[in-house]
C-alpha positions as CSV (number, residue, x, y, z in Angstrom):
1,X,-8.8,7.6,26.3
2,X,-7.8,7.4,22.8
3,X,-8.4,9.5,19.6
4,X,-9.0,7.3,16.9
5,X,-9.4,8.3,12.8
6,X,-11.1,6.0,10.7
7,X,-11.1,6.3,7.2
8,X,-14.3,4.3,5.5
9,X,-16.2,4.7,8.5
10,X,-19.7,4.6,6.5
11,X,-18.1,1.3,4.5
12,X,-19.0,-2.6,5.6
13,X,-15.9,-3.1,7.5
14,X,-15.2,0.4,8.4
15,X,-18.5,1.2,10.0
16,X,-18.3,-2.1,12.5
17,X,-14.7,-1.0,13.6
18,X,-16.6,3.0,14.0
19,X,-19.0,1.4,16.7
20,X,-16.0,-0.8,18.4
21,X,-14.4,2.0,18.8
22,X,-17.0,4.2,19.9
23,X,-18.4,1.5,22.4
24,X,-14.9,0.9,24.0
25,X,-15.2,5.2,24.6
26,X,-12.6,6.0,22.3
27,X,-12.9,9.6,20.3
28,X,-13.8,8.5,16.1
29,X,-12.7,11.5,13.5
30,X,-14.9,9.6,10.7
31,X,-14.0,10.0,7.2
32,X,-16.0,8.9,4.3
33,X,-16.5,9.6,0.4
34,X,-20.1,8.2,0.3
35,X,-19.4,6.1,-2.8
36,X,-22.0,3.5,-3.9
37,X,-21.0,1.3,-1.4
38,X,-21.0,3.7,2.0
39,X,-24.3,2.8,4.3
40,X,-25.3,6.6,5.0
41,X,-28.4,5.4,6.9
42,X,-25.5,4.6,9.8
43,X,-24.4,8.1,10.0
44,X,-27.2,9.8,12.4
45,X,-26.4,7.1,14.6
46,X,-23.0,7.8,15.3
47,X,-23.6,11.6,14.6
48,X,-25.6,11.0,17.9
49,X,-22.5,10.4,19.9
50,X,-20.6,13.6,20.9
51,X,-17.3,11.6,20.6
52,X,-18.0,11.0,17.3
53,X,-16.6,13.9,14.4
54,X,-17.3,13.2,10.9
55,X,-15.8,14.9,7.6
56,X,-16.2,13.8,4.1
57,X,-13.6,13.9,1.6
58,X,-11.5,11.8,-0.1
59,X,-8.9,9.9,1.2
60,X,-6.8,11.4,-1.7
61,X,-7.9,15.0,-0.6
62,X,-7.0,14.7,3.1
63,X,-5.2,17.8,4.2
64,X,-4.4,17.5,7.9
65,X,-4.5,15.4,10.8
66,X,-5.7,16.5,14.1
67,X,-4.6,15.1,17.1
68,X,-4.6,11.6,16.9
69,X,-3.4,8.4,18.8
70,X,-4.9,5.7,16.1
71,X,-5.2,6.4,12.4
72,X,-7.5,3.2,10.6
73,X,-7.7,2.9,7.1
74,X,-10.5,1.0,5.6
75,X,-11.4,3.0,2.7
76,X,-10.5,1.3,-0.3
77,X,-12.5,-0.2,-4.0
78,X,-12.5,-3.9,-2.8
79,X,-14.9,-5.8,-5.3
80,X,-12.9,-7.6,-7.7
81,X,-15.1,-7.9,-10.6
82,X,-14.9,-4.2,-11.0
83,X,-10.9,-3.8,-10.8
84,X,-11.2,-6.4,-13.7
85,X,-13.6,-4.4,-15.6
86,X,-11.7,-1.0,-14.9
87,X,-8.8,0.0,-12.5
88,X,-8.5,3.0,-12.6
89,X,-10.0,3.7,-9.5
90,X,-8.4,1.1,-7.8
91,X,-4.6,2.8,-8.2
92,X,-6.5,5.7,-6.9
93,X,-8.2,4.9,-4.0
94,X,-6.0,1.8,-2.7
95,X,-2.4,3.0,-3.7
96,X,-2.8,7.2,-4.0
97,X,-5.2,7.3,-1.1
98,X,-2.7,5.5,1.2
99,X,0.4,7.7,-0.3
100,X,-1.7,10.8,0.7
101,X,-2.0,9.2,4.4
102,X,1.6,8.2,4.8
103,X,2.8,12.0,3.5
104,X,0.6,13.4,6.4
105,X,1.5,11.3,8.6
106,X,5.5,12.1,7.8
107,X,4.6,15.7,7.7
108,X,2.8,15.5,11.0
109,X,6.2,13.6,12.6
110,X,8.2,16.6,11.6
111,X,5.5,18.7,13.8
112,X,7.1,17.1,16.6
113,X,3.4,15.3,17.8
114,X,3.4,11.7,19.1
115,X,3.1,10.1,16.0
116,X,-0.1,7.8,15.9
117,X,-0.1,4.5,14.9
118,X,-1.5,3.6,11.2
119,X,-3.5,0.3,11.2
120,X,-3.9,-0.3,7.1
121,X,-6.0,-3.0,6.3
122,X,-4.4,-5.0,3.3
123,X,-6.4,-8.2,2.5
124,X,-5.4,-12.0,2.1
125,X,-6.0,-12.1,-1.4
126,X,-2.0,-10.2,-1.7
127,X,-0.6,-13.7,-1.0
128,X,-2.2,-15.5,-3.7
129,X,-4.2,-18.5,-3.5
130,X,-2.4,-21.7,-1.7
131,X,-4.1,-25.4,-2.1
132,X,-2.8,-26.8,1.0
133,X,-1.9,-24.8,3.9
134,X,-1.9,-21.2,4.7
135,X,-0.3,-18.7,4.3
136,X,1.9,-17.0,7.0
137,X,3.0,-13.3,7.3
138,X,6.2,-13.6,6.4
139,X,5.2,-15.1,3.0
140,X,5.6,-13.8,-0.3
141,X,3.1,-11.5,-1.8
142,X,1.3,-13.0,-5.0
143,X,-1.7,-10.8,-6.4
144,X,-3.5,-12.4,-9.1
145,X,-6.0,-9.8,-9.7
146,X,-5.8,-5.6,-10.0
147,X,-7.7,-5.5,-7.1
148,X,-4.8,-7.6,-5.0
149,X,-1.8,-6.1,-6.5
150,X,-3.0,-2.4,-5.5
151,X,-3.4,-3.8,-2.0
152,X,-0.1,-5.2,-2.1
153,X,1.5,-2.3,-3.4
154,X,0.5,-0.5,-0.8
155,X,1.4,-2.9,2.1
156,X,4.7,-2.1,0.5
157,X,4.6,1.4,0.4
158,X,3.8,1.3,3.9
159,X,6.6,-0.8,5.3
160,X,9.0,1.3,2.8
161,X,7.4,4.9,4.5
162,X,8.4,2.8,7.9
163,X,11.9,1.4,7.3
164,X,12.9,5.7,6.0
165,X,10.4,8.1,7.6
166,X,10.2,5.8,11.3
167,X,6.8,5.3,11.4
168,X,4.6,3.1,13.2
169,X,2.3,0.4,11.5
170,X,0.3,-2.4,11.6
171,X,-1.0,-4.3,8.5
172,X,-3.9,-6.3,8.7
173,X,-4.7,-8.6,5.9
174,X,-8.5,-10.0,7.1
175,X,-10.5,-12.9,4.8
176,X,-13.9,-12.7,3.5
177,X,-15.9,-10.7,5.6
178,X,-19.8,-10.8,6.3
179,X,-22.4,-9.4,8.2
180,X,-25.4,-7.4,7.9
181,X,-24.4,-4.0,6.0
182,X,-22.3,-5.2,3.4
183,X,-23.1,-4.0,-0.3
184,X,-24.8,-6.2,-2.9
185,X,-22.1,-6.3,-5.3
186,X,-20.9,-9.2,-2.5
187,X,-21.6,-13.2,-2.4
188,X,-23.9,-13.2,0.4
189,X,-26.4,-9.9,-0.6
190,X,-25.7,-10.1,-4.3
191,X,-27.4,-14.4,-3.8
192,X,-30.4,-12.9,-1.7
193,X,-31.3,-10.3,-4.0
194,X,-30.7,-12.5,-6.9
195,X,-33.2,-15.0,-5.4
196,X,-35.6,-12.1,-4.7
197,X,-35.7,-11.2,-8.4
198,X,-36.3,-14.9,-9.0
199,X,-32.8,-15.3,-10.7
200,X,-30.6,-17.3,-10.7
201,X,-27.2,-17.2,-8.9
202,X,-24.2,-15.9,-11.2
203,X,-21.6,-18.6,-9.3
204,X,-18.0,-18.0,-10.7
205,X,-15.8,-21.4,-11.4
206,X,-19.0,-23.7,-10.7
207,X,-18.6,-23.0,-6.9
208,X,-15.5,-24.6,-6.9
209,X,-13.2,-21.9,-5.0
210,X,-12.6,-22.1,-1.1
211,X,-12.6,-19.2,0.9
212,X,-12.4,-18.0,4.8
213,X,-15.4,-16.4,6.1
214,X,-15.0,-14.1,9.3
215,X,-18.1,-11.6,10.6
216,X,-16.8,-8.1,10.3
217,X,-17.8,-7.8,14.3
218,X,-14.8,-10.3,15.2
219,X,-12.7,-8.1,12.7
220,X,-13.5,-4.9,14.8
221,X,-12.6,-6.7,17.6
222,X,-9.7,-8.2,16.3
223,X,-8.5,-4.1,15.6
224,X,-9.4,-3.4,19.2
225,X,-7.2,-6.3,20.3
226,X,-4.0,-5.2,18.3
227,X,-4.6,-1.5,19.5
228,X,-4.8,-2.7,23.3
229,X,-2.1,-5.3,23.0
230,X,-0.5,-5.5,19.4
231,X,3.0,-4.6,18.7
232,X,3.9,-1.9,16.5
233,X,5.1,-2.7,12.8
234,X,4.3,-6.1,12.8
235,X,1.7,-7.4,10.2
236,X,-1.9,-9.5,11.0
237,X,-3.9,-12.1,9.6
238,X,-7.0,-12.1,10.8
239,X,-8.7,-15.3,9.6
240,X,-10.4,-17.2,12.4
241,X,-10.3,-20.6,10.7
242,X,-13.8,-21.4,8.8
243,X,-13.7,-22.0,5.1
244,X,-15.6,-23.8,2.9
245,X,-16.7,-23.7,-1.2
246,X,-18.7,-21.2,-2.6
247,X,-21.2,-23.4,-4.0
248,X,-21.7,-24.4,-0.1
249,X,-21.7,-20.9,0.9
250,X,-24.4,-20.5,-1.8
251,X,-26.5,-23.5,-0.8
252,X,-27.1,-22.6,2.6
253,X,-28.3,-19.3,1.9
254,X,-31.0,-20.9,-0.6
255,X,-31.6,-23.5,2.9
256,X,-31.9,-19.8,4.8
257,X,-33.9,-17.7,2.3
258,X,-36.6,-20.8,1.4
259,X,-36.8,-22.5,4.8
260,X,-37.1,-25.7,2.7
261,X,-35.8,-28.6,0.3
262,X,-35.2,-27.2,-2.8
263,X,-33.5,-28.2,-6.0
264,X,-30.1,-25.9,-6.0
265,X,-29.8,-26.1,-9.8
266,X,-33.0,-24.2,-9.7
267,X,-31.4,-21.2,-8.5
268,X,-27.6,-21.5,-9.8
269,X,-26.2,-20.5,-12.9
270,X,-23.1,-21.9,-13.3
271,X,-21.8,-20.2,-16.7
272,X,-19.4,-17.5,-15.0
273,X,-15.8,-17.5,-15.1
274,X,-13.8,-15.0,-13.4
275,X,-10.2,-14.4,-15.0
276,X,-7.5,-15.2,-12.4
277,X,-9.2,-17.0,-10.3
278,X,-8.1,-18.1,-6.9
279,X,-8.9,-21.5,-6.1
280,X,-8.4,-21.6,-2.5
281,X,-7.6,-18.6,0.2
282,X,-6.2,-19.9,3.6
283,X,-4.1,-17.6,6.1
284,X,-2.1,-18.6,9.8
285,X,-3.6,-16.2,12.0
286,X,-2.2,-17.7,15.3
287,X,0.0,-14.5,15.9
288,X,-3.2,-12.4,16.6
289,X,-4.9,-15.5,18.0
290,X,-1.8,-15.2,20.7
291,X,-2.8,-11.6,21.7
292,X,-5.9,-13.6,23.1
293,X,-8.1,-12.7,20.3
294,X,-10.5,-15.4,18.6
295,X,-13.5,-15.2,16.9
296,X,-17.3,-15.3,18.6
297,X,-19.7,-15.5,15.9
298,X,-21.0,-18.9,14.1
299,X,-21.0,-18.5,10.3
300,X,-24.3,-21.2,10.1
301,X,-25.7,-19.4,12.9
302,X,-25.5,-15.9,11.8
303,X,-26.3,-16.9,8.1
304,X,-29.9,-17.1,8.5
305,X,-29.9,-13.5,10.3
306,X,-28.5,-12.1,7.1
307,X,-30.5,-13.8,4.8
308,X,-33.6,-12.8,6.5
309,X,-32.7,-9.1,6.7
310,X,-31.7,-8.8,3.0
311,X,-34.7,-10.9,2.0
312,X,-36.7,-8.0,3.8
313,X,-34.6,-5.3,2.5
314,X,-33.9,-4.9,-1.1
315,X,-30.6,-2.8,-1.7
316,X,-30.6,-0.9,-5.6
C-alpha cells in the first residue's frame, strides 16, 4: 500500500494520474491551486474516496509533507502562448514551485523518514525540436521557448538537489498529451470550440510542425509502471510513437466534428506565427517501453470521443 502526493491533481494530466492511483488502491494527498485551467467538477469525485485527502495551496506555499512514499508533481503553467506573452508566472510556478518541493523534501530527509521518491514531470519540448530522429535521455537540453527553459531549469535543479542532498528522482518528459479534460487554451478543445463559434481555426506555421500525441490515460499508466518497476534517478520519455502535422491533427477533428466532406480552408486560418517555433518534436522512449509499458489507446479512435464531448460541452 502506498501513499502517494500529487501536486495538480485537479489539472489535465494531473487528474488522470489522481484516478490511476486511486484505482490501483494507493492513498492520494491531492494538491491543487484551482487556476483557470484546474477541472473542479472532478473533485467530488475523488472527495468520494476515503483514500483520497485534498488541500489547496500553492505549490510555492507548501509547508510540510506528511508521510509519504511517492511525491508527483504535475502542477505547472504549460501553454506556451502565454509564457510568450508573459513569464512571470512561469519562473514561479515551474522553477520556485519545484525549489519549494525539493527544500521539503531535504528538510523531511534530515527528519530521519524514508525519503519518498519525487516523480517531476519535465516535458519533451526541453530538448528542442529535432528533424530526423529522436531524442534520447541523455541528450542535450535545448528550450526554445520560456515555457521549455523553466522546465528545463528545473530538471536541473532536480538532478543538482540529487547529486548534493541524495535524493531520489525520476524525471519524466511526456509529448503532447490529449484526452477528454484538457483546457481550451489546447489544439484539440481550443479547434472544437473555434468550430462551435463558427470560426476559423488560429493554425500556427500553416500546420506545418510535427508533434507526438499520447492520451494522458497511457501517461498515468506509464507513472504507475515506473513507480512499480522504474529505477530511481533515472529520467523517462514517455512518447508512445504517433506523430503527425498539425494541420492533420486539425483536419481530422473538422472529419470528427462535421461527420462529412468539407472544404478545410473553410475552417482554417492560416495567418498565425508563433515565435520560436519547433518544427518537429520526436523522443526514444524504449527505456520505459522496456519496463513493459506501451501505449493502449488509438489517437483516430479516441479523436471522435473528444470531439463529440467538446462539441456538446462549451468550456468559457
Amino acid at each position: 500500500m502506498k501513499i502517494v502526493y500529487i501536486t495538480g491533481c485537479l489539472g489535465f494530466i494531473g487528474r488522470y494520474i489522481t484516478k490511476a492511483c486511486l484505482d490501483k488502491g494507493w492513498y492520494v494527498y491531492g494538491i491543487d491551486s484551482c487556476t483557470y485551467a484546474s477541472d473542479v467538477s472532478v473533485l467530488d469525485d475523488f472527495l468520494c474516496n476515503p483514500k483520497f485527502k485534498y488541500e489547496k495551496t500553492d505549490i510555492c506555499d507548501i509547508k510540510r509533507l506528511v508521510d509519504c512514499d511517492v511525491f508527483i508533481n504535475t502542477a505547472a503553467e504549460t501553454h506556451v502562448d502565454n509564457s510568450i506573452r508573459k513569464s512571470d508566472v512561469f519562473l514561479h510556478s515551474n522553477i520556485t514551485g519545484v525549489h519549494n518541493i525539493l527544500e521539503l523534501l531535504k528538510n523531511y530527509k534530515t527528519e530521519g523518514y524514508v525519503i519518498p521518491r519525487f516523480i517531476h514531470f519535465s516535458t519533451d519540448e526541453v530538448y528542442g525540436d529535432v528533424v530526423d530522429g529522436s531524442h534520447k535521455e541523455t541528450d542535450l537540453l535545448k528550450p526554445s521557448n520560456p515555457y521549455s527553459a523553466t522546465k528545463a531549469s528545473a530538471d536541473m535543479l532536480i538532478v543538482a538537489w540529487a547529486r548534493t542532498f541524495d535524493l531520489n528522482y525520476n524525471i519524466v518528459r511526456p509529448t503532447n498529451n490529449y484526452g477528454i479534460g484538457q483546457y481550451v487554451e489546447k489544439l484539440i478543445p481550443k479547434a472544437c470550440k473555434f468550430l462551435t463559434l463558427q470560426r476559423k481555426i488560429p493554425l500556427h506555421n500553416h500546420g506545418t510542425p510535427i508533434r507526438n500525441w499520447l492520451h494522458a490515460s497511457d501517461t498515468a499508466s506509464a507513472i504507475i509502471a515506473i513507480i512499480e518497476q522504474g529505477k530511481s534517478n533515472e529520467i523517462y520519455n514517455v512518447a508512445g510513437g504517433f506523430e503527425q502535422s498539425n494541420i492533420d491533427t486539425i483536419k481530422k477533428i473538422i472529419d470528427a466534428y462535421f461527420e462529412s466532406s468539407v472544404n478545410y480552408d473553410d475552417y482554417i486560418s492560416y495567418d498565425v506565427m508563433r515565435p520560436g517555433q519547433d518544427v518537429r518534436y520526436a523522443i526514444d522512449d524504449s527505456k520505459l517501453k522496456n519496463l513493459g509499458w506501451s501505449p493502449k489507446v488509438n489517437f483516430d479512435d479516441e479523436i471522435i470521443n473528444i470531439v463529440n464531448y467538446y462539441k456538446n460541452k462549451f468550456i468559457w
